[in-house]
C-alpha positions as a Markdown table, in Angstrom:
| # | Residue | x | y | z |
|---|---|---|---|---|
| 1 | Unk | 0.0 | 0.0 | 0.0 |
| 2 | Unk | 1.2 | 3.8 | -1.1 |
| 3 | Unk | 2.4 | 5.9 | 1.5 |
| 4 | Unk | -0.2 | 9.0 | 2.1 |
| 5 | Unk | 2.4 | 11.1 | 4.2 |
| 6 | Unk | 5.2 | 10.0 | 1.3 |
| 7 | Unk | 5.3 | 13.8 | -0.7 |
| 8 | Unk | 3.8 | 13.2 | -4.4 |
| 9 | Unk | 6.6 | 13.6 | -6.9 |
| 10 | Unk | 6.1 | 15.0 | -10.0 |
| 11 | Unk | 8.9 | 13.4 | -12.5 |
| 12 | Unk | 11.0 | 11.0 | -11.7 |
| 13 | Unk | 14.4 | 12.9 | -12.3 |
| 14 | Unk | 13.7 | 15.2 | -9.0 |
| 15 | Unk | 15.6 | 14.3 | -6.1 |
| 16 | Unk | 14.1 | 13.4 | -3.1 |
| 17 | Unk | 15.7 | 15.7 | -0.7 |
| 18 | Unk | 14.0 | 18.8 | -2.1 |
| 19 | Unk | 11.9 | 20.6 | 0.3 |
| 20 | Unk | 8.0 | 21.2 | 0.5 |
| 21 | Unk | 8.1 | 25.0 | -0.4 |
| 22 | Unk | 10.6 | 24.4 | -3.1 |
| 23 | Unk | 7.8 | 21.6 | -4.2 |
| 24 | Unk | 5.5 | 24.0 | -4.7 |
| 25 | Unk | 7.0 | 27.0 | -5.6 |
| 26 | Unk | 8.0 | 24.4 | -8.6 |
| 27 | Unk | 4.6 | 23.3 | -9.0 |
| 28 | Unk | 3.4 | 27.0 | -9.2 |
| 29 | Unk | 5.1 | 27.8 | -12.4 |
| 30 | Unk | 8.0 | 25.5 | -12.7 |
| 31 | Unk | 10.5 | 28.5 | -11.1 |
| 32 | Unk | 14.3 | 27.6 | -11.7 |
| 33 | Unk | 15.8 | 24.6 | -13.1 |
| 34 | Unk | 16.1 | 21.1 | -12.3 |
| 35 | Unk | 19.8 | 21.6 | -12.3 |
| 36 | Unk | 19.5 | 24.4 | -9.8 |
| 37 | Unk | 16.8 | 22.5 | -7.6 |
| 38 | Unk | 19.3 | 19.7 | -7.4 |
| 39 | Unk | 22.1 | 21.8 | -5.5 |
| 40 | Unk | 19.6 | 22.2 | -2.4 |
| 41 | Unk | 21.1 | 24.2 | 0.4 |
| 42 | Unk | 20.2 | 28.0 | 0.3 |
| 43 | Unk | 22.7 | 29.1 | -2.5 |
| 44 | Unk | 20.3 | 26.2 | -4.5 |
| 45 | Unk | 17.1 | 27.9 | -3.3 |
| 46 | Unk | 18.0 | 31.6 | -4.2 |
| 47 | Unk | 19.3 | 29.9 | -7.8 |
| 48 | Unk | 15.8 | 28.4 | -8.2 |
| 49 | Unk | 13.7 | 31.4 | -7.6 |
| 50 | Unk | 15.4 | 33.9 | -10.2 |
| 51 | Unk | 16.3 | 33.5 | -13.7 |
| 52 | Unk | 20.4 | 33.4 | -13.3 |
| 53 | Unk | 22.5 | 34.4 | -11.2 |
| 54 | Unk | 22.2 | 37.5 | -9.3 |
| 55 | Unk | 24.1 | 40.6 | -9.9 |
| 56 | Unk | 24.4 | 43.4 | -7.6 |
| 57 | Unk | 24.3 | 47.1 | -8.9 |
| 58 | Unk | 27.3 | 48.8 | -9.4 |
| 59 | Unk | 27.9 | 52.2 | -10.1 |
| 60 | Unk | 30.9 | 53.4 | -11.3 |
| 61 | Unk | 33.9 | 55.0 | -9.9 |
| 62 | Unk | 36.0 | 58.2 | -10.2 |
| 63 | Unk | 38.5 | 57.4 | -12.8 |
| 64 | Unk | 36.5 | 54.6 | -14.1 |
| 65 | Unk | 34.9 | 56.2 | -16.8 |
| 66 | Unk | 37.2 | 58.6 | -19.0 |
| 67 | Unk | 35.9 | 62.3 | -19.4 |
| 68 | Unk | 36.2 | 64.4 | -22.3 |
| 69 | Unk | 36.0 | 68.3 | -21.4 |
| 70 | Unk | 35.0 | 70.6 | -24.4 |
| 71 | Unk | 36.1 | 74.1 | -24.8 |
| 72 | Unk | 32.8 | 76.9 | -24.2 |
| 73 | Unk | 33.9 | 78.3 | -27.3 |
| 74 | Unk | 33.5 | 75.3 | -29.5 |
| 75 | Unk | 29.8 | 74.5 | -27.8 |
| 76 | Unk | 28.9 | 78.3 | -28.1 |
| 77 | Unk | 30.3 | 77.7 | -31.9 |
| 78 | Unk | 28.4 | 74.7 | -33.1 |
| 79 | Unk | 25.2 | 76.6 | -31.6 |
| 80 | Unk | 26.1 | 79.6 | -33.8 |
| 81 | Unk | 27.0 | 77.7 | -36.8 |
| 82 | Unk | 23.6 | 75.8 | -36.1 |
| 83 | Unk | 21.9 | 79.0 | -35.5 |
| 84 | Unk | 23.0 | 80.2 | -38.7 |
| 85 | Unk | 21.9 | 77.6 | -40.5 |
| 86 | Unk | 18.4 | 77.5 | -39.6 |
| 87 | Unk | 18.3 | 81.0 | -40.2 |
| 88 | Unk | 19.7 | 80.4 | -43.9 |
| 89 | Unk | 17.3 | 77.4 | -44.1 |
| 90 | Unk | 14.4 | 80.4 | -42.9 |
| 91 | Unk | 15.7 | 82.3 | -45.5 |
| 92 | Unk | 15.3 | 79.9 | -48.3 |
| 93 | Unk | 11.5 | 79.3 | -47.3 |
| 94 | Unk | 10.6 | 82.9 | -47.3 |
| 95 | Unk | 11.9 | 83.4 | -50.5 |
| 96 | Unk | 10.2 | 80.3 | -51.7 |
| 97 | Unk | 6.9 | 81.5 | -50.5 |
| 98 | Unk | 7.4 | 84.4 | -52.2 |
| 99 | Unk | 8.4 | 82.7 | -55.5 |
| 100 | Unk | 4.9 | 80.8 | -55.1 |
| 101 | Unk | 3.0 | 83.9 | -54.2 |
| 102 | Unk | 4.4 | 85.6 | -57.4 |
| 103 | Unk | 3.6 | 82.6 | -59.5 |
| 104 | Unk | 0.3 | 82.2 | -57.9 |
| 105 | Unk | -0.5 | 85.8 | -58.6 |
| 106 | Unk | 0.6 | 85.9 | -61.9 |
| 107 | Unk | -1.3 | 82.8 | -62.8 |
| 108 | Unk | -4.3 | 84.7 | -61.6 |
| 109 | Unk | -3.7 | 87.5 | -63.9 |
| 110 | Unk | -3.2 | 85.3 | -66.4 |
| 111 | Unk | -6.6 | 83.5 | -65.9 |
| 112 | Unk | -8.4 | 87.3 | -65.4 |
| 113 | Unk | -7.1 | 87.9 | -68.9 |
| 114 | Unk | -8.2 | 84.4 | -70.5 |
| 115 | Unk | -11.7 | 84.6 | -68.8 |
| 116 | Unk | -12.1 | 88.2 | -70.2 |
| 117 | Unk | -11.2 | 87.0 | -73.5 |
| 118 | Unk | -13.3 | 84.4 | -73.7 |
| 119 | Unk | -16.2 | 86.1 | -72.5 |
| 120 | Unk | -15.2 | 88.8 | -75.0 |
| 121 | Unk | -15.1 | 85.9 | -77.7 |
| 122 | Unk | -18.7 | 84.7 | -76.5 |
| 123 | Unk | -20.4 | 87.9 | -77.1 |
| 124 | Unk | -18.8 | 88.4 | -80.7 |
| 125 | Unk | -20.4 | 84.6 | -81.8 |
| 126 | Unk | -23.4 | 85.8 | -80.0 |
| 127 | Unk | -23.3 | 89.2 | -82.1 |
| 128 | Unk | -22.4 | 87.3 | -85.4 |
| 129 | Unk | -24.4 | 84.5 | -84.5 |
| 130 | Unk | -27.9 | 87.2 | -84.2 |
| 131 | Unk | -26.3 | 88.6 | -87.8 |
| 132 | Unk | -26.8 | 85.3 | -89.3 |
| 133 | Unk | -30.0 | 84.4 | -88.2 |
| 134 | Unk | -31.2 | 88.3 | -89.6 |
| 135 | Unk | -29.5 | 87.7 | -93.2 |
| 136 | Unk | -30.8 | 83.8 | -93.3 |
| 137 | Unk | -34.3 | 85.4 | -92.5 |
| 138 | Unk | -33.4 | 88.1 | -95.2 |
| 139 | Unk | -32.1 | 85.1 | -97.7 |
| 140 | Unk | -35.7 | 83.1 | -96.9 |
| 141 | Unk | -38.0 | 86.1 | -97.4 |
| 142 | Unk | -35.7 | 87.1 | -101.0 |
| 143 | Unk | -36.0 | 82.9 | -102.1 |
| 144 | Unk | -40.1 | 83.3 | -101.0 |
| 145 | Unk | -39.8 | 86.5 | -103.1 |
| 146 | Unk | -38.1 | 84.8 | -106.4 |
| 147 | Unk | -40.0 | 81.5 | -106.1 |
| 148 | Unk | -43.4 | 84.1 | -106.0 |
| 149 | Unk | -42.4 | 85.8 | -109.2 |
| 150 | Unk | -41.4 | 82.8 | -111.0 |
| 151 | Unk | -44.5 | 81.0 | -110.5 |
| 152 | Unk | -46.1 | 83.7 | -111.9 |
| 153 | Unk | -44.0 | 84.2 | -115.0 |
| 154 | Unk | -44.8 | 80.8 | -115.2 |
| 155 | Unk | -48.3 | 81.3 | -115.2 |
| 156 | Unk | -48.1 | 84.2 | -118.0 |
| 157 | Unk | -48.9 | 83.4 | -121.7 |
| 158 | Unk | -45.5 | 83.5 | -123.6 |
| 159 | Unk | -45.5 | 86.5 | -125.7 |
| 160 | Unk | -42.8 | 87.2 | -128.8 |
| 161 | Unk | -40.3 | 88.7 | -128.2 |
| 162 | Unk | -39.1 | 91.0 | -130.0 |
| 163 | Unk | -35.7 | 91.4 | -132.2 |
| 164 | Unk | -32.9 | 93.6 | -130.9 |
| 165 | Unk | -32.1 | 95.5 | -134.5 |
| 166 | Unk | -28.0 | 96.6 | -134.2 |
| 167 | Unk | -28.5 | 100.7 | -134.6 |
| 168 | Unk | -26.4 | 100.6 | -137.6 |
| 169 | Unk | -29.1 | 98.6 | -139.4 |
| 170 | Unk | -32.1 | 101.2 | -138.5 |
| 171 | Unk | -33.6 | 102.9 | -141.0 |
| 172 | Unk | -33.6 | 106.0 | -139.2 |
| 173 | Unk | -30.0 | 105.9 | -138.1 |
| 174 | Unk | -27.6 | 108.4 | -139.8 |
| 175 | Unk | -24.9 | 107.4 | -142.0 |
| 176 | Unk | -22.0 | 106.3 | -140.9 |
| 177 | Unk | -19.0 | 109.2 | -141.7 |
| 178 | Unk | -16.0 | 107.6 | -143.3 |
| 179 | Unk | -12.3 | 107.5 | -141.3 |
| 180 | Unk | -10.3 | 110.1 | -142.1 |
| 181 | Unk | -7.3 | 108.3 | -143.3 |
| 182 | Unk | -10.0 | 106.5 | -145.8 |
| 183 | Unk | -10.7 | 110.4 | -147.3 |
| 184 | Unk | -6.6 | 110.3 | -148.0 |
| 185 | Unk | -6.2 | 107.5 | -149.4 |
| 186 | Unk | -8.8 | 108.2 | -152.0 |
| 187 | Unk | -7.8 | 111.9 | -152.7 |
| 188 | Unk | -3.9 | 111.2 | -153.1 |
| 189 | Unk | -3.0 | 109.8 | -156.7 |
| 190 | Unk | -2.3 | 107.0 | -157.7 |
| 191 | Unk | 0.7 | 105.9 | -160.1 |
């Protein structure tokens, strides 16, 4: 028969000689190592409880840790030069906003002017545009007009027309008066 006072063992590997708290503070969450459990004694015990081994703080000495001193003058001197340059960098940005604001306002002007001439454009198709639609109405009235007056030519009984006579074929025209170089030729003799 099993021994009910005999402490319950969890593996087989642990020793026997490890105490009831060290039992449980195993049991708990398995704190330490077997390997550290297994040294017993208190220097075993305080192994068990922490990760590793413990280290004490030290801080550290005079002369331990070496110094380097740095002149005012070359602190005071990186300030100015850093000073300098964020001034410079200022700089730069101010005159690039006013770069952008130039452009920006000369774009504007630029858009005033095209919006102005378009509208300008608009109202000179519109003007042409009201023109056209006058002369079309003018063009439709003249075709109504010649369509009206063709119809009734149309309509009219053909008559003779009659024959353009050339004026020098009239009876009552005068006679026609001869050149002058014709008169010479007929009053100088002939050989």
């Amino acid at each position: 028969m099993p021994d009910t006072n005999a402490p319950l063992r969890r593996d087989d590997d642990e020793p026997d000689d490890i105490s009831v708290e060290e039992r449980m503070r195993l049991a708990l969450g398995r704190l330490g190592t077997k390997a550290a459990v297994g040294q017993g004694g208190p220097a075993g015990a305080a192994m068990s409880v922490q990760t590793g081994p413990q280290r004490r703080a030290r801080f550290a000495r005079n002369g331990e840790v070496p110094v380097e001193r740095v002149p005012a003058s070359r602190v005071a001197g990186d300030g100015q030069r850093e000073l300098a340059g964020e001034r410079e960098a200022r700089q730069r940005a101010e005159q690039a906003l006013a770069d952008a604001q130039a452009a920006i306002a000369s774009l504007q002007a630029a858009l005033a002017r095209s919006e102005q001439a378009t509208r300008a454009a608009r109202d000179t198709v519109e003007e042409r545009e009201a023109a056209m639609s006058g002369l079309r109405a003018e063009l439709q009235r003249i075709a109504a007009e010649r369509d009206a007056l063709q119809a009734a030519k149309a309509a009219m009984p053909m008559q003779a027309k009659p024959r353009r006579v050339p004026a020098a074929l009239r009876a009552d025209a005068p006679a026609p008066e001869p050149v002058r170089w014709w008169l010479e030729y007929l009053k100088a003799p002939r050989p």
